[in-house]
C-alpha positions as CSV (number, residue, x, y, z in Angstrom):
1,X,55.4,101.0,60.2
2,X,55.9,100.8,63.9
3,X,58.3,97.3,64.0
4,X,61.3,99.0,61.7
5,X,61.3,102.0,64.1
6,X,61.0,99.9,67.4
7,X,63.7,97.7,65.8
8,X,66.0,100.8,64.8
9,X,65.4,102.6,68.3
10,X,66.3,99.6,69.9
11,X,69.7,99.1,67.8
12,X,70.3,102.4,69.0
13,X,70.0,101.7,72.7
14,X,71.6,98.7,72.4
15,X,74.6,100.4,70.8
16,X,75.0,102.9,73.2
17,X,74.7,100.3,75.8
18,X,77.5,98.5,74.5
19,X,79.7,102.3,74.3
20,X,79.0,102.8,77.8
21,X,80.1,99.7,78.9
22,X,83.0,99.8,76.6
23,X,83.6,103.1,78.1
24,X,83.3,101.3,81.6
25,X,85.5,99.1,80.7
26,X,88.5,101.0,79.5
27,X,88.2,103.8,82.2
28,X,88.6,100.6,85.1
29,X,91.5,99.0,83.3
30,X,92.7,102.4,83.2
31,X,91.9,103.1,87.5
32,X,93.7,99.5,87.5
33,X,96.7,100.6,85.9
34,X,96.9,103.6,88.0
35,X,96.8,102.1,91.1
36,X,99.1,99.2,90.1
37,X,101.8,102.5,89.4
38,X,103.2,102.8,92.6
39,X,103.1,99.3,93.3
40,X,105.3,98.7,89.9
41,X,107.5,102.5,91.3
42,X,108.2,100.0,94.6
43,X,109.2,96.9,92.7
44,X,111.4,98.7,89.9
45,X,112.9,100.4,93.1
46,X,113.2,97.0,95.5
47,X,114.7,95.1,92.1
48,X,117.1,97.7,91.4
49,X,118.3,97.6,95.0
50,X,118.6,94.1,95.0
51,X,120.5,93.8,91.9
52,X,122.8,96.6,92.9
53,X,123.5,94.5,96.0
54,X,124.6,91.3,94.6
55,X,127.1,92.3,92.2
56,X,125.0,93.6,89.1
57,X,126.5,96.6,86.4
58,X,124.6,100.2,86.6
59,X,123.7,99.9,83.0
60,X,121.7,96.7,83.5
61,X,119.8,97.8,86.7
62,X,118.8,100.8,84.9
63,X,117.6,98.6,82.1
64,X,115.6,96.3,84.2
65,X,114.4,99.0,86.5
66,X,113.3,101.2,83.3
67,X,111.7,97.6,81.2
68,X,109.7,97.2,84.9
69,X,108.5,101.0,84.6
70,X,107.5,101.0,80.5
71,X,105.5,97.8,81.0
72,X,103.6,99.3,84.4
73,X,102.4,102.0,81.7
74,X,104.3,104.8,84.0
75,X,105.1,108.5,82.7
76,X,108.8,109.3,81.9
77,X,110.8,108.2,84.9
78,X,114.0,109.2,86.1
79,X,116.2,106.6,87.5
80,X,119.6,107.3,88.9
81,X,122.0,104.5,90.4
82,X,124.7,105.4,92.7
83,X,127.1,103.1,94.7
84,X,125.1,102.8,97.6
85,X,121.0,103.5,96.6
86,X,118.6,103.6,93.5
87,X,116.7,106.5,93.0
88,X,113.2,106.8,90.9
89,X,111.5,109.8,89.9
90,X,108.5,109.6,88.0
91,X,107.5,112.8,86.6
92,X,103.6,113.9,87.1
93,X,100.6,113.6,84.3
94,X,98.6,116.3,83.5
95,X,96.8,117.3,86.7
96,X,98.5,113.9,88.7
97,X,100.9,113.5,91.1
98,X,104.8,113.3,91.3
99,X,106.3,109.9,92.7
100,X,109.7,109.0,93.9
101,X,111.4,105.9,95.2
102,X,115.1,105.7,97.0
103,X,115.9,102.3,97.6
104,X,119.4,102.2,99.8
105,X,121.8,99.2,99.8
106,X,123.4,98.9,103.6
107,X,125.4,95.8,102.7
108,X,126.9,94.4,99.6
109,X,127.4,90.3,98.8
110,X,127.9,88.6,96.0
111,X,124.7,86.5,96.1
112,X,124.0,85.7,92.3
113,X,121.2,82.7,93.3
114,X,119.4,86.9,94.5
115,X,120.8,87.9,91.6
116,X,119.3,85.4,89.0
117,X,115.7,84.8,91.0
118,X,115.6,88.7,90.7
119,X,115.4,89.0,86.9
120,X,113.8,85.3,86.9
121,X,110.2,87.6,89.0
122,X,110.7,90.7,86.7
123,X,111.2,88.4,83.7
124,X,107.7,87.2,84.9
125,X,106.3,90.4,85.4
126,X,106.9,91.6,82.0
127,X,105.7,89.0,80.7
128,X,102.4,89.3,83.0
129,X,102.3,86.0,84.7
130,X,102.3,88.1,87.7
131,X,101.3,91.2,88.9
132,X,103.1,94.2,90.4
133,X,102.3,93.2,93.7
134,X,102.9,89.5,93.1
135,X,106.4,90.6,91.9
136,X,106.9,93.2,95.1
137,X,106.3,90.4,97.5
138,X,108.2,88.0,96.1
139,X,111.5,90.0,95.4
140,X,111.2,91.4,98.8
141,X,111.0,87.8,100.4
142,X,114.3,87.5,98.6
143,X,116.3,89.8,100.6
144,X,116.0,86.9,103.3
145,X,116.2,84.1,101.7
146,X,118.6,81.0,101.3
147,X,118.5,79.8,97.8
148,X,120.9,77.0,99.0
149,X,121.6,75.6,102.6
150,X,124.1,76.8,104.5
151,X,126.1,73.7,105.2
152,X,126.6,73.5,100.7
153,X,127.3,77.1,100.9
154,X,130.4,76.9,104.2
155,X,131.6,73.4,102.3
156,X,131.7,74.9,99.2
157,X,133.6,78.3,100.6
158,X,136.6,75.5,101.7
159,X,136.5,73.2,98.5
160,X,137.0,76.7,97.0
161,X,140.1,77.0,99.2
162,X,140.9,73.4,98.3
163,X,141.1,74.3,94.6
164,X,142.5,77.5,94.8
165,X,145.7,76.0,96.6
166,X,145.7,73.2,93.7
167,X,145.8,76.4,91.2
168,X,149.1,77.8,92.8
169,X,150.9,74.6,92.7
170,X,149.9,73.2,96.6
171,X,150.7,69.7,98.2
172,X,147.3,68.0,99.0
173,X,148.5,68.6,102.6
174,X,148.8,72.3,102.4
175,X,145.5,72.0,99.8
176,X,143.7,70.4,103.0
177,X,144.9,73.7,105.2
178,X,143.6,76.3,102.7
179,X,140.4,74.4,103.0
180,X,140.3,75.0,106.8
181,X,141.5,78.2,106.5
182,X,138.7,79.2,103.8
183,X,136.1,77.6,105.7
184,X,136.6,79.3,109.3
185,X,137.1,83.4,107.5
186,X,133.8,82.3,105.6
187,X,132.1,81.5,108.8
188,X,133.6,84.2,111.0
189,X,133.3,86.7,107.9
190,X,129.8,86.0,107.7
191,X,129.2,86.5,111.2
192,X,131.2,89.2,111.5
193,X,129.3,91.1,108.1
194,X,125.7,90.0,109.8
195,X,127.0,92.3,113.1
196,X,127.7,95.0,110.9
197,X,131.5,95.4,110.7
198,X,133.3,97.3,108.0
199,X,134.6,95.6,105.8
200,X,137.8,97.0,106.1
201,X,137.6,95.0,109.3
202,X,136.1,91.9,108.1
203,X,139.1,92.0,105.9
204,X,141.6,92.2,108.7
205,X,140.1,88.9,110.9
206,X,140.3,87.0,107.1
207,X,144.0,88.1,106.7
208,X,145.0,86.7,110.8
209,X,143.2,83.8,110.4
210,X,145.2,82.8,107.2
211,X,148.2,83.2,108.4
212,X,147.0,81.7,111.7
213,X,146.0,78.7,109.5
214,X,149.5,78.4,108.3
215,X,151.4,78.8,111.3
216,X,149.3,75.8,112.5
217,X,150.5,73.7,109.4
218,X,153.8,75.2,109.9
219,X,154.5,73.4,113.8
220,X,152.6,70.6,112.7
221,X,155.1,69.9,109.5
222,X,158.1,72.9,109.8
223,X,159.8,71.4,106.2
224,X,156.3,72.2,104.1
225,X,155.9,75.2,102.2
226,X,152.4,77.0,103.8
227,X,152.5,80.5,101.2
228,X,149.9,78.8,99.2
229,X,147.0,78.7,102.0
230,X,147.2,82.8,102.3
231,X,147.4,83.0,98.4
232,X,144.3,80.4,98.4
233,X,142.7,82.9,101.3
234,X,143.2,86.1,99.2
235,X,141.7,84.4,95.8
236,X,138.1,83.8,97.8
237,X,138.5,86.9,99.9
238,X,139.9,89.5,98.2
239,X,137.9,92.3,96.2
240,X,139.6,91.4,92.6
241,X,135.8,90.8,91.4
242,X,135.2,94.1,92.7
243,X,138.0,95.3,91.0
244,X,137.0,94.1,87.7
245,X,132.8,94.6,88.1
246,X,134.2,98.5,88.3
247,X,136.5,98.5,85.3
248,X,133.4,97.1,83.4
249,X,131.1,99.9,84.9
250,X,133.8,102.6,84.0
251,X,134.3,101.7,80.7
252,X,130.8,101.7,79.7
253,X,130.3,105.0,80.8
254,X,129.2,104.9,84.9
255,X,132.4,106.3,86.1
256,X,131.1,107.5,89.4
257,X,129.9,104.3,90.3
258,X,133.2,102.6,88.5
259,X,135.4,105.1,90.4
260,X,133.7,104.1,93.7
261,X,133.9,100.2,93.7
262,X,137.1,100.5,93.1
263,X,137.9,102.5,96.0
264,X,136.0,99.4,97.8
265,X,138.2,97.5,96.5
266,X,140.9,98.8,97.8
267,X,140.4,99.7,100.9
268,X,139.3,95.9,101.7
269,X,142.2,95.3,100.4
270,X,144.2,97.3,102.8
271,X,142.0,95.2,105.6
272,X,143.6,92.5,104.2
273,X,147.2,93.7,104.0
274,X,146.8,95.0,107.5
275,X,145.4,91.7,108.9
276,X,148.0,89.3,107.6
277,X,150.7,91.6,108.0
278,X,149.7,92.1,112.1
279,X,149.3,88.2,112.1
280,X,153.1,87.6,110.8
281,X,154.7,90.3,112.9
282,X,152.5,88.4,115.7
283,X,154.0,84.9,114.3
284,X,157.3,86.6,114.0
285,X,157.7,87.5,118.2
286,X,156.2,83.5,119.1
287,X,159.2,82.2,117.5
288,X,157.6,81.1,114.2
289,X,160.3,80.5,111.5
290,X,159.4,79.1,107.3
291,X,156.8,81.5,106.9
292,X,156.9,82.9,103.8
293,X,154.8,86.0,102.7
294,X,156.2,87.3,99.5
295,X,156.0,83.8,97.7
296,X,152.9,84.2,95.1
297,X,154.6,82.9,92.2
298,X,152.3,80.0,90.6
299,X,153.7,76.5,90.6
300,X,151.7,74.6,87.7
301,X,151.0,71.1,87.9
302,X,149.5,68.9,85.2
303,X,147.8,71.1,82.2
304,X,144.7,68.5,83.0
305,X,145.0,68.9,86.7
306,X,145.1,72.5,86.8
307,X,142.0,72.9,83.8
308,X,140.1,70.8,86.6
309,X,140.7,72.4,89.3
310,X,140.0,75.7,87.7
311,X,136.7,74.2,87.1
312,X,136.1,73.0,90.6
313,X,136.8,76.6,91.8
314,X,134.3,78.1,89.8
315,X,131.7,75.3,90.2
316,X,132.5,75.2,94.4
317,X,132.3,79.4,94.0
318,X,129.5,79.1,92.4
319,X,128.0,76.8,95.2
320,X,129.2,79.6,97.6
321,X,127.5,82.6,96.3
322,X,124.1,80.7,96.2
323,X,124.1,80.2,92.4
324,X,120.7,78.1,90.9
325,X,121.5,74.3,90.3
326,X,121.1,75.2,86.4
327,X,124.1,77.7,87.0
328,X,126.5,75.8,88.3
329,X,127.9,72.9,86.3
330,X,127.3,76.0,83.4
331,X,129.6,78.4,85.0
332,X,132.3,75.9,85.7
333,X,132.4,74.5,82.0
334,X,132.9,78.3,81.2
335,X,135.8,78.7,83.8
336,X,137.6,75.9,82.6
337,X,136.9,76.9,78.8
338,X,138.6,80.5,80.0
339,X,141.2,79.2,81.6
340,X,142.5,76.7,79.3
341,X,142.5,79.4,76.4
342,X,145.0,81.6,79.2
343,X,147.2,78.5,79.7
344,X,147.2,77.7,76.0
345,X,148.7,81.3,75.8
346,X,151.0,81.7,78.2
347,X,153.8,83.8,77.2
348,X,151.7,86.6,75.7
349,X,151.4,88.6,78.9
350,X,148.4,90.3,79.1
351,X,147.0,89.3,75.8
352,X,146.3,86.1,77.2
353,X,144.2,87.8,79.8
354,X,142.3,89.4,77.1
355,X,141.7,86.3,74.7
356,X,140.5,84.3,78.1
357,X,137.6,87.3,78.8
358,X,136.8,87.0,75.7
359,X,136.0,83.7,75.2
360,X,134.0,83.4,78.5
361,X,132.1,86.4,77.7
362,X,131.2,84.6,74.7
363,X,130.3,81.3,75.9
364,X,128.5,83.0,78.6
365,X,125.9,85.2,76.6
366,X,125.9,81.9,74.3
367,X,124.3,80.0,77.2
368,X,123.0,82.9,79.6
369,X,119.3,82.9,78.3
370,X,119.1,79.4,77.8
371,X,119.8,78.2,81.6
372,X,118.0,82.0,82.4
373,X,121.1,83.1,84.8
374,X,121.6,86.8,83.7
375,X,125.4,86.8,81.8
376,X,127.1,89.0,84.3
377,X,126.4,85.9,86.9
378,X,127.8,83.6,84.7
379,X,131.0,85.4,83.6
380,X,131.6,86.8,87.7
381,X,131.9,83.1,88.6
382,X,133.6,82.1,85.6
383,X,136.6,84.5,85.4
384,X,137.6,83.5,89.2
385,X,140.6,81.2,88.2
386,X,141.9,85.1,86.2
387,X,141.4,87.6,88.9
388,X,143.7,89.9,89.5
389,X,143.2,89.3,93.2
390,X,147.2,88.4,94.0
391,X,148.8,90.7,91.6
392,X,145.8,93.4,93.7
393,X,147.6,92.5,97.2
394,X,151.1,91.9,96.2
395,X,151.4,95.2,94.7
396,X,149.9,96.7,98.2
397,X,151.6,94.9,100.6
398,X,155.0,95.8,98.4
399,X,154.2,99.6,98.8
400,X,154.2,99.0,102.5
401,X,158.3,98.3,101.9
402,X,158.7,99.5,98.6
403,X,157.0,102.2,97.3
404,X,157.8,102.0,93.7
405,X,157.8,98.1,93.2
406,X,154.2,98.3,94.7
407,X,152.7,100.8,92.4
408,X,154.1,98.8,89.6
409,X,152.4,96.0,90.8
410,X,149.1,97.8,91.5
411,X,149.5,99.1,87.9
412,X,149.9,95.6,86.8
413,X,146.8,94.2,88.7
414,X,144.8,97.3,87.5
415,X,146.2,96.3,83.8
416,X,144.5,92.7,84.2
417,X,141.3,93.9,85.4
418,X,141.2,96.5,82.9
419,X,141.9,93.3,80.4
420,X,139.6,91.2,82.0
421,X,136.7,93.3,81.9
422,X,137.4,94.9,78.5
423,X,137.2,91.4,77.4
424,X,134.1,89.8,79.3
425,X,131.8,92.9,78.0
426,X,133.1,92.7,74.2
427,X,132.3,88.8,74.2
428,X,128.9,89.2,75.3
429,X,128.0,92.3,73.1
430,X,129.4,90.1,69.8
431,X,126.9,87.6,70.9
432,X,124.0,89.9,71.6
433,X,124.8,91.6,68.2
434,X,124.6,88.3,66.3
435,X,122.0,86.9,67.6
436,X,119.6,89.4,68.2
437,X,117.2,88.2,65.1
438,X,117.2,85.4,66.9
439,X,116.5,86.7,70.4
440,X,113.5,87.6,72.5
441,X,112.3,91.0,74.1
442,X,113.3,89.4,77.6
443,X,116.1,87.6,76.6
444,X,117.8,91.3,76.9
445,X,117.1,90.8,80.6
446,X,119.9,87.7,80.5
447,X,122.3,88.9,77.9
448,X,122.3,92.8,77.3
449,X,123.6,94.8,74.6
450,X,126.2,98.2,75.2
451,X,124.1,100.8,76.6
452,X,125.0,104.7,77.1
453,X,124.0,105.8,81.1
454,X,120.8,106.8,80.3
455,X,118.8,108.6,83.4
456,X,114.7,108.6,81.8
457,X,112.4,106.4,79.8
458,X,112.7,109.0,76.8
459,X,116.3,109.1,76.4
460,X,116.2,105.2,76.6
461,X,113.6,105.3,73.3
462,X,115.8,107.8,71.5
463,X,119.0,105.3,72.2
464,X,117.3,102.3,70.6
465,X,115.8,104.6,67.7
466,X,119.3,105.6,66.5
467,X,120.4,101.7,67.2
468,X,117.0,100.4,64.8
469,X,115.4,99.2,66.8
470,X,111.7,99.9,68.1
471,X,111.1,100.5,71.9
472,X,108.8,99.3,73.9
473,X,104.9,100.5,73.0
474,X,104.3,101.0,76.9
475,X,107.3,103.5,76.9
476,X,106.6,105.2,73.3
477,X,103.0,105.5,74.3
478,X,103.7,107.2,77.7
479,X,106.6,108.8,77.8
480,X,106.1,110.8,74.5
481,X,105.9,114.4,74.6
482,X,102.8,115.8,75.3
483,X,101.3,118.5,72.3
């Protein structure tokens, strides 16, 4: 009579044993997750920064930022991205605590090797190979560091010269001065931006040292034509990318941000007006004669010759801004693909434009998650040889002269980046479209779909529920209303 009631009693401890350690159990995962919240608030905060800083859309650091916050288990969390700072709110639990996060961006580079080792640790983090404060250290560490050596990154800033002066039509011999010319405003630039100068400033010494570059050529060979090494100059240094990364934010809905990058872009692109228009008048009172400022019309060369070069701007671009190994040779076979469909269509205006976005926003979310360099990386490097950047400065320095011929030509250079842009972001949504059955969670990290601004976590799951597809269960679980 005794054993079955021992035995039964000591079930009955023995489950209860097993609750309360059950209990234990869940309540410490749930401590762990609590403290590892404002560890994940930094990192979502330090990543967004860091993104923002190297030349990434609004919509995909508020994607990012919000995947880092769902999978950290937080409560609805308001993010907001500005120009110049990311800012996360994360509104309190019942009886917890409000947290917020500003994470300011005092200088702005176009750094995509940052950019792609960025996603690369939150792609890691999601996928919890890391932890938060695994992440935090490690994209923290990347504000400092050099993903490639400086020596590739100053050689490459002049074969980008080199190649850009092939584009528009240059004698090896003038080729050979836009690579000094590139090479010396990339060092002095990058000493200059490591002091703290404007940039409006920054964009002057670029603009005087071109034209100082060519005035060199100039008394060393008075018959050659130098216009090509300051068109060369303003392809690497001028803000077109900027131009066109706004455009892109505008017309998917961030217009203050949009609005705001391409007032950047201008005003650099006074600096640069300023600079090579002091350096001429300068040139003008030494006696220098054959200078010619106003020459930007393209001189093509060989259809091969100029589909190479292309690609040996992008890949020595590439190089420049610090790109992964993987990137590189990937970008460059994109640029050429681009700028080949343009040449094919030459004669359409700014059709051809268009058609050339396209198809490099397509090959680029083709291959963006399979050599993990997030699209936007790829297609920044790749559209280089398509810039507006000349049409940008022609039509400035013409409204110092001519007011009307220079808004005409400021329209036009808007008109291309409009193009450009419009172009670039269709190609990769067609792609992210069709292959999305195909796709993983984090592939959105590489190649992202169109995205409303959203500001919280909820109105993020309400986005995707109208689109089909399910959220994230961090994100449904937490930031579903409570009662």
């Amino acid at each position: 009579m005794d054993g079955p009631a021992i035995s039964r009693n000591a079930a009955r401890r023995l489950r209860r044993r097993q609750e309360s350690r059950l209990q234990a159990a869940a309540a410490d995962a749930v401590r762990t997750v609590r403290a590892e919240r404002p560890q994940a608030l930094d990192l979502a905060a330090e990543a967004g920064s860091l993104l923002l800083s190297n030349g990434a859309a609004a919509a995909e650091i508020v994607d990012t930022v919000m995947d880092i916050c769902a999978s950290a288990g937080l409560p609805d969390v308001n993010v907001v991205v500005t120009y110049d700072q990311v800012t996360l709110a994360v509104q309190p639990e019942a009886g917890g605590e409000a947290h917020a996060r500003i994470a300011a961006v005092r200088s702005r580079a176009y750094n995509f090797g940052r950019y792609a080792t960025t996603v690369a640790v939150v792609r890691r983090y999601l996928r919890d190979e890391i932890t938060a404060g695994q992440a935090l250290a490690e994209v923290r560490g990347l504000r400092t560091a050099r993903l490639q050596p400086l020596w590739v990154t100053r050689v490459a800033a002049g074969v980008t010269g080199f190649s850009a002066g092939i584009v528009f039509g240059a004698s090896p011999y003038v080729a050979v001065l836009a690579f000094v010319a590139v090479l010396f405003s990339d060092w002095l630039g990058g000493i200059l931006t490591g002091r703290r100068w404007p940039g409006f400033f920054v964009q002057m010494v670029v603009g005087a040292i071109a034209v100082g570059v060519a005035v060199v050529g100039l008394r060393i060979d008075p018959e050659v034509d130098v216009s090509a090494v300051i068109v060369a100059v303003i392809i690497v240094a001028l803000a077109g990318m900027t131009v066109t990364g706004a455009v892109q934010d505008a017309i998917t809905g961030w217009y203050l941000t949009g609005s705001v990058r391409v007032f950047e872009a201008l005003i650099k692109s006074l600096g640069l007006v300023v600079g090579i228009k002091a350096a001429v008048m300068v040139a003008d009172r030494i006696g220098v004669e054959g200078l010619v400022l106003y020459d930007f019309t393209e001189r093509p060369l060989d259809p091969t010759l100029m589909v190479l070069a292309s690609g040996v701007l992008v890949l020595s671009f590439s190089l420049t801004t610090q790109m992964p190994w993987r990137g590189v040779a990937t970008s460059a076979a994109i640029g050429m693909g681009g700028y080949l469909t343009h040449s094919l269509m030459t004669g359409t205006g700014v059709w051809a434009s268009g058609v050339a976005a396209v198809v490099v926003g397509v090959l680029a979310a083709s291959l963006a998650r399979w050599v993990r360099i997030p699209v936007s990386a790829l297609t920044n490097a790749a559209v280089l040889p398509l810039l507006p950047g000349v049409a940008l400065f022609q039509g400035l320095i013409t409204t110092t002269d001519y007011v009307v011929a220079g808004i005409t030509g400021l329209a036009t250079a808007m008109t291309i980046a409009l193009t450009l842009a419009v172009g670039m972001t269709l190609g990769g949504h067609l792609v992210a479209v069709l292959t999305e059955r195909w796709r993983d969670h984090d592939d959105r990290l590489y190649v992202p779909y169109f995205s409303e601004p959203v500001a919280t976590l909820r109105e993020r799951d309400a986005f995707l529920s109208r689109r089909g597809r399910p959220s994230d269960d961090a994100a449904e679980d937490e930031s579903a209303p409570s009662g």
